[in-house]
C-alpha positions as CSV (number, residue, x, y, z in Angstrom):
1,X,111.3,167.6,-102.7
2,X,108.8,170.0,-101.0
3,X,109.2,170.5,-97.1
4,X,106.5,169.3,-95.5
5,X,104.8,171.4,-93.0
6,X,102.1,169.3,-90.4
7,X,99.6,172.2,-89.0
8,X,97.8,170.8,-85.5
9,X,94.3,173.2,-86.0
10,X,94.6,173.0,-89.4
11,X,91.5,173.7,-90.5
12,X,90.7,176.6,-87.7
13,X,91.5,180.4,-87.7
14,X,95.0,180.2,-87.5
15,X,95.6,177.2,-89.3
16,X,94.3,178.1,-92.5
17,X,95.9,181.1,-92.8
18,X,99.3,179.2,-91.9
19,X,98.0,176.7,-93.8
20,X,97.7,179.4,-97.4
21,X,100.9,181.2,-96.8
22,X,103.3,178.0,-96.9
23,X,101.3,176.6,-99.9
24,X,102.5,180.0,-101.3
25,X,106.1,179.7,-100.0
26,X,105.9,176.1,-101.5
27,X,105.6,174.0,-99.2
28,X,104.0,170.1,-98.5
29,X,101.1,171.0,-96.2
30,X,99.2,168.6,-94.0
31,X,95.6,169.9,-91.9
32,X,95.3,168.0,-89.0
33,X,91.9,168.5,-86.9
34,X,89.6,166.5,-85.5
35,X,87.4,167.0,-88.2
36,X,84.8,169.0,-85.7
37,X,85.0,172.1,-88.7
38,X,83.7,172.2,-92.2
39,X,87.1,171.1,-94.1
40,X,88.7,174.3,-95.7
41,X,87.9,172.7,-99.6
42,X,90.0,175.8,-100.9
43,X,93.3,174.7,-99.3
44,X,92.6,171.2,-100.2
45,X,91.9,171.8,-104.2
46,X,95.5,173.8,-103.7
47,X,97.0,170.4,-102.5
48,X,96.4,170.4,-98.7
49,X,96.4,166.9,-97.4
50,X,93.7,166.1,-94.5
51,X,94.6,164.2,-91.6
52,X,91.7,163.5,-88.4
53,X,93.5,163.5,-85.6
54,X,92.3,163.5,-82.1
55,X,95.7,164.5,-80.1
56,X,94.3,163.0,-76.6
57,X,94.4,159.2,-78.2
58,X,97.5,157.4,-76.9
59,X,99.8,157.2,-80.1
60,X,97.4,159.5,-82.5
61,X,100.1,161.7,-83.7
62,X,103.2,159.4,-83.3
63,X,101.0,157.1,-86.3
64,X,100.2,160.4,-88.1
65,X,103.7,161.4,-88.3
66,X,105.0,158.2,-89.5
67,X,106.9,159.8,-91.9
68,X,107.9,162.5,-90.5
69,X,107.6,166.3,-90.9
70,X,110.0,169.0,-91.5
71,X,107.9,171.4,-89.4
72,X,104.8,170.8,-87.4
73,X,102.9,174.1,-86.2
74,X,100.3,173.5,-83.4
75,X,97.9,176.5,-82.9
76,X,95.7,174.8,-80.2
77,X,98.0,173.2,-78.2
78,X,97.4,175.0,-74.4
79,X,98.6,172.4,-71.2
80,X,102.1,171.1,-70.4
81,X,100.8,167.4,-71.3
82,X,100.1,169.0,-74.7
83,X,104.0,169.7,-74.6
84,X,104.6,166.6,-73.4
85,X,102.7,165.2,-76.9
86,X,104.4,167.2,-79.2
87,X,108.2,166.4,-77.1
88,X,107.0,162.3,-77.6
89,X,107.3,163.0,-81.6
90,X,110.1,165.1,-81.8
91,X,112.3,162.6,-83.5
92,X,110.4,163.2,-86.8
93,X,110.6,166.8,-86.7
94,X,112.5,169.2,-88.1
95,X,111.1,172.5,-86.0
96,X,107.9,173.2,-84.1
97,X,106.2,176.3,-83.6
98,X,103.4,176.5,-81.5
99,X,100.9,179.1,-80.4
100,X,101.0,181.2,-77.0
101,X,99.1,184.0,-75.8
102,X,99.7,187.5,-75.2
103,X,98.0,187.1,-72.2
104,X,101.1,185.3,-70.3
105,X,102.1,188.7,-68.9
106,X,102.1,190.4,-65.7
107,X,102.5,193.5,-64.4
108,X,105.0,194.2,-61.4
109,X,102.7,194.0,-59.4
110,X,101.3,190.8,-60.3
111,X,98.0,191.5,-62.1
112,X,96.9,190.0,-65.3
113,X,94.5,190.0,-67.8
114,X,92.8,186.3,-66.2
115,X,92.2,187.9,-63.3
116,X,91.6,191.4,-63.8
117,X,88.4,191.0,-62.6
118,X,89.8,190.4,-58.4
119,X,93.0,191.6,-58.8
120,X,92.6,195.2,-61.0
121,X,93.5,195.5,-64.5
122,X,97.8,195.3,-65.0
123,X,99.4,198.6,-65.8
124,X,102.1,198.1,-68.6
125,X,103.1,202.0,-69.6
126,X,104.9,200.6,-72.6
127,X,104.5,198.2,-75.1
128,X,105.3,194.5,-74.0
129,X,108.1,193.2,-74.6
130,X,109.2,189.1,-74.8
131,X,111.7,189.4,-71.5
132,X,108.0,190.8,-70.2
133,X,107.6,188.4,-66.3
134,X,105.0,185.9,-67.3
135,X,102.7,184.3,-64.6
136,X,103.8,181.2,-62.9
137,X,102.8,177.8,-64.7
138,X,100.1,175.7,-63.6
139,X,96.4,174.6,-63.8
140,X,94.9,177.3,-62.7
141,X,94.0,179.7,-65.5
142,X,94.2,179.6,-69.1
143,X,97.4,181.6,-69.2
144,X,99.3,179.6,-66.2
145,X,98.4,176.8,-68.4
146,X,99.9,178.5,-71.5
147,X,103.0,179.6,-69.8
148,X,103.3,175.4,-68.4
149,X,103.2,174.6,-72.2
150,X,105.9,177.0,-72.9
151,X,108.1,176.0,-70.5
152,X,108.2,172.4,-71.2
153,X,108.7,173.3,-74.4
154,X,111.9,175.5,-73.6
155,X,113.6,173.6,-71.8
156,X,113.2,170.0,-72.7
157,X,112.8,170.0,-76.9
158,X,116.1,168.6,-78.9
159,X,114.2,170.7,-81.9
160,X,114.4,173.7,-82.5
161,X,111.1,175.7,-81.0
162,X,109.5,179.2,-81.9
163,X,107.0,180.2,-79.4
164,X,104.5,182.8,-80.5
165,X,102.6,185.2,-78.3
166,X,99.6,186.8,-80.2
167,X,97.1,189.3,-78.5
168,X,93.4,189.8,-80.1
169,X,93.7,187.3,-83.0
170,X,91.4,188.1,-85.8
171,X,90.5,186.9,-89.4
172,X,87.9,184.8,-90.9
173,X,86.9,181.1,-89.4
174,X,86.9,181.9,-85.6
175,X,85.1,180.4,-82.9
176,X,85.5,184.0,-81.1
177,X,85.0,187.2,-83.7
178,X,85.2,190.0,-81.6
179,X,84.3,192.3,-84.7
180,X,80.6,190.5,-84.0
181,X,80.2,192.7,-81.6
182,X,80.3,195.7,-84.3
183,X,78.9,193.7,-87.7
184,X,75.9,192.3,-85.5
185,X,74.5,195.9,-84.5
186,X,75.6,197.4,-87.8
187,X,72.7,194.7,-89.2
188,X,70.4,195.1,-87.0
189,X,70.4,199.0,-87.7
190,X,71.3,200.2,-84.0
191,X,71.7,203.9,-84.8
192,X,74.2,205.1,-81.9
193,X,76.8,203.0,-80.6
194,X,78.5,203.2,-77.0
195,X,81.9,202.8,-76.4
196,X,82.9,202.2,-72.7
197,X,86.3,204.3,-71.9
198,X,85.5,206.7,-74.4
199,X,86.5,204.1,-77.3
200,X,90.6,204.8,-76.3
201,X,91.0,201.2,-75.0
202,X,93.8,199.2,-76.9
203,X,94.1,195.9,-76.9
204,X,96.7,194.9,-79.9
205,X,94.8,193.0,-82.7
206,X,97.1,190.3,-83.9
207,X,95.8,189.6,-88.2
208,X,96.3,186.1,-89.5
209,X,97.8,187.1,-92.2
210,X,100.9,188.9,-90.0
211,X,100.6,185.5,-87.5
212,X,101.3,183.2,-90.7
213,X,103.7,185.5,-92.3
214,X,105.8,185.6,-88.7
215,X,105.5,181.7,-88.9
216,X,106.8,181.8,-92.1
217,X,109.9,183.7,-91.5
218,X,110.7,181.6,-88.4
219,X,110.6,178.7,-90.7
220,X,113.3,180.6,-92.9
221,X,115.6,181.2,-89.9
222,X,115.3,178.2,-87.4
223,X,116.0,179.0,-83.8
224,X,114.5,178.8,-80.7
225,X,113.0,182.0,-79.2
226,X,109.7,183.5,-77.9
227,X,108.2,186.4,-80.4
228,X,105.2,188.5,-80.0
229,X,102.9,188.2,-82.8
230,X,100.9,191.4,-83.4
231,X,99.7,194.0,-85.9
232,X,102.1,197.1,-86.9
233,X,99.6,199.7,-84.7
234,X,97.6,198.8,-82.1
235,X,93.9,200.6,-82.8
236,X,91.8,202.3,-80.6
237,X,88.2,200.3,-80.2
238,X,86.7,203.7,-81.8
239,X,89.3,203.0,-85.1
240,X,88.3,199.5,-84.9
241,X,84.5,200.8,-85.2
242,X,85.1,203.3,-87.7
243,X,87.0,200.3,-89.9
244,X,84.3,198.4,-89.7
245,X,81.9,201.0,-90.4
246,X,84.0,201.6,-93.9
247,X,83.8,198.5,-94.6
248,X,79.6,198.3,-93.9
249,X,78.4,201.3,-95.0
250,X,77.3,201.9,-91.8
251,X,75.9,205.4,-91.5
252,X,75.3,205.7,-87.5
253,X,77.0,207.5,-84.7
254,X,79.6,206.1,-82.3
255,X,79.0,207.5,-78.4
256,X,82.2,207.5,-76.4
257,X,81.1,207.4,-72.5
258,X,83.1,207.6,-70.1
259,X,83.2,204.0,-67.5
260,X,84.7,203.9,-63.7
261,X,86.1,201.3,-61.6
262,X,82.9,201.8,-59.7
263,X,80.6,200.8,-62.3
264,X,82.4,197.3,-63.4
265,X,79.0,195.5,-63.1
266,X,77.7,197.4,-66.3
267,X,78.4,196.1,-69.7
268,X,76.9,199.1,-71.8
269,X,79.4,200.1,-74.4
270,X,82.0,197.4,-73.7
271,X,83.0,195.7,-76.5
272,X,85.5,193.2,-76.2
273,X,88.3,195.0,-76.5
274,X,86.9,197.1,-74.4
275,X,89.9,197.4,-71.0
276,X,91.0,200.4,-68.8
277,X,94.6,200.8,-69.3
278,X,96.6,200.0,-73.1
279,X,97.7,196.6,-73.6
280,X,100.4,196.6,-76.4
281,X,103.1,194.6,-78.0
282,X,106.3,195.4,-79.0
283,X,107.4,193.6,-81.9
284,X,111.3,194.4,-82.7
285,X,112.4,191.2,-82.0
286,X,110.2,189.7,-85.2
287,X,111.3,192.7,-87.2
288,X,115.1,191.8,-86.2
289,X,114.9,187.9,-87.4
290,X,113.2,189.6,-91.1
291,X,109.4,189.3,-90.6
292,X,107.7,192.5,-92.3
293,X,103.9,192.6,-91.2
294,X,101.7,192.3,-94.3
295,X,98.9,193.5,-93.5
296,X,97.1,196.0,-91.1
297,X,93.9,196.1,-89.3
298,X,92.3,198.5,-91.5
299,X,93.7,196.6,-94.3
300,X,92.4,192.9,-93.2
301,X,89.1,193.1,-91.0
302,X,87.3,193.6,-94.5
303,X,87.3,189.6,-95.0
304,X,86.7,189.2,-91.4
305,X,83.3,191.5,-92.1
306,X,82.2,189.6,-95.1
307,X,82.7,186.5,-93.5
308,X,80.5,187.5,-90.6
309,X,78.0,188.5,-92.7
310,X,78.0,185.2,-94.7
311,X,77.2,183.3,-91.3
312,X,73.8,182.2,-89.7
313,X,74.0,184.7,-87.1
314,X,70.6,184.1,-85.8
315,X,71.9,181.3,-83.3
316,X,75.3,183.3,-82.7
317,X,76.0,181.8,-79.2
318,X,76.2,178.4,-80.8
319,X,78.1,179.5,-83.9
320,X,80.7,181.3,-81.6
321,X,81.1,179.3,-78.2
322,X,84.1,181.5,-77.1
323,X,82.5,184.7,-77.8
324,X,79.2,183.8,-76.3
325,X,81.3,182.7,-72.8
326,X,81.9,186.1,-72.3
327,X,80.5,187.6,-68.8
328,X,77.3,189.9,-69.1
329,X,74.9,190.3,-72.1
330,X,76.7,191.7,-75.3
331,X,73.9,193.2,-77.3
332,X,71.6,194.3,-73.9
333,X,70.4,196.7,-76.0
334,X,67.4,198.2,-74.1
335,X,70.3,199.0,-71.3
336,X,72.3,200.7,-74.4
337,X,69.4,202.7,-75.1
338,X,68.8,204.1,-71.5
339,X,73.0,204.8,-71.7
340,X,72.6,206.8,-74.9
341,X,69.6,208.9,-73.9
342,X,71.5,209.7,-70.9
343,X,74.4,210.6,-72.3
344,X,75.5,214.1,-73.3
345,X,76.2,214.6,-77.0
């Protein structure tokens, strides 16, 4: 018989990518959401099973897990009572793997990307790698709260458990599509485009595709570990641009200018991977258990732009909550066209 694979998220981002590549690999697969997001009809006429499940209930997942699972993969899962869930059904499992964040790390001196804002921006010279110091868990940020979920994990689950740490997940069906920031002025025919730090920023894009092919490998080679989840290259923001623009036909100008410390207040060319020092991943460990990525960014953010353009963008900020909680105004651009005509070209 099939194994049977129970995702938690099923039918978000993550999950349906997850969701596709085990259907592929042959596997039993179960969406569970709370059935907030149009059902993913594609995965279900491919034999996906739906299950609503709200994970806060007392005894929700114990009764949807009845009969057990020989994986469950829970891509929302952020608290140490969320661990605490997920440890009270363990007996039906055969493996979990659950979803981290990149953004766990800190520097040696103790900065981090939650509070770059008070603290300074970390300083990591060299690609991240898993034995990376984490922050301290806790309620205080989303990361402490990450790391608390971890840890519970780690040390307490009779399963085995494969943490993953992606950085700037992206693919169709998200609630926080930093492309937007591109696709949105490429239709509304902006001309020139700034890019704060002179488009060099990195932040390491972490595709789907490679999150749900690493998820399947793990599945292949049960253990329990912590592995970064990103794609082969980490892009500059101008490469990510000049992808998109492929991909659009976009026939305007990108504008690097340059952005200091003293002018954090300004949002003009900041996109949102937009960040004054390189924030990579190093991936060998994934490589060593026998993941091969499968995709790159170049090679994926085409759906991603097809998708966008699909969407109702006219009320974005309610389409994409996450996106829209960012600080400052992301397409201010009367303050964008005061940057441009002051900048030298």
């Amino acid at each position: 018989m099939a194994r049977h694979a129970f995702l938690l998220g099923g039918t978000g981002q993550i999950g349906r990518a997850v969701a596709g590549d085990l259907l592929d690999r042959g596997w039993r697969v179960t969406l569970a959401s709370r059935g907030m997001r149009a059902q993913a009809d594609d995965l279900v006429a491919r034999g996906a099973a739906i299950a609503t499940l709200d994970r806060e209930e007392p005894g929700a997942m114990a009764r949807a897990l009845e009969e057990g699972a020989d994986a469950l993969i829970d891509t929302v899962a952020y608290s140490d009572a969320h661990a605490d869930q997920l440890l009270e059904v363990e007996r039906d499992l055969g493996s979990l793997v659950v979803i981290s964040s990149a953004s766990v790390y800190r520097d040696d001196a103790g900065r981090t990307l939650d509070e770059a804002d008070q603290t300074g921006f970390p300083h990591f010279p060299q690609p991240l790698r898993e034995d990376q110091a984490t922050v301290e868990p806790g309620p205080k940020t989303y990361s402490t709260r990450k790391v608390g979920l971890e840890r519970r994990l780690l040390d307490r689950a009779r399963v085995p458990v494969t943490i993953l740490r992606p950085c700037a997940i992206h693919g169709p069906h998200s609630a926080h599509p930093r492309e937007w920031w591109f696709v949105k002025r490429m239709l509304d025919g902006r001309t020139s485009i700034p890019l704060a730090y002179r488009g060099e920023s990195r932040l390491h894009t972490s595709a789907v595709e490679n999150i749900a092919a690493l998820i399947g490998t793990a599945l292949e080679r049960t253990g329990t570990r912590i592995l970064n989840a990103a794609d082969p290259r980490a892009p500059t923001v101008l490469e990510i641009g000049a992808a998109i623009a492929r991909h659009m036909d976009y026939r305007g100008t990108f504008v690097p200018i340059d952005v200091g410390d003293d002018e954090r207040d300004s949002t003009v060319g900041r996109s949102p991977w937009s960040i004054p020092a390189p924030f990579t991943l190093n991936t060998d460990a994934a490589i060593a258990l026998g993941y091969s990525p499968v995709t790159s960014y170049e090679g994926s953010i085409g759906r991603t732009c097809d998708w966008l353009v699909q969407e109702d963008g006219s009320d974005w900020r309610a389409r994409f909550p996450v996106l829209a909680s960012y600080p400052g105004e992301l397409f201010d651009y009367s303050a964008e066209d005061r940057a441009l005509t002051a900048a030298p070209r």
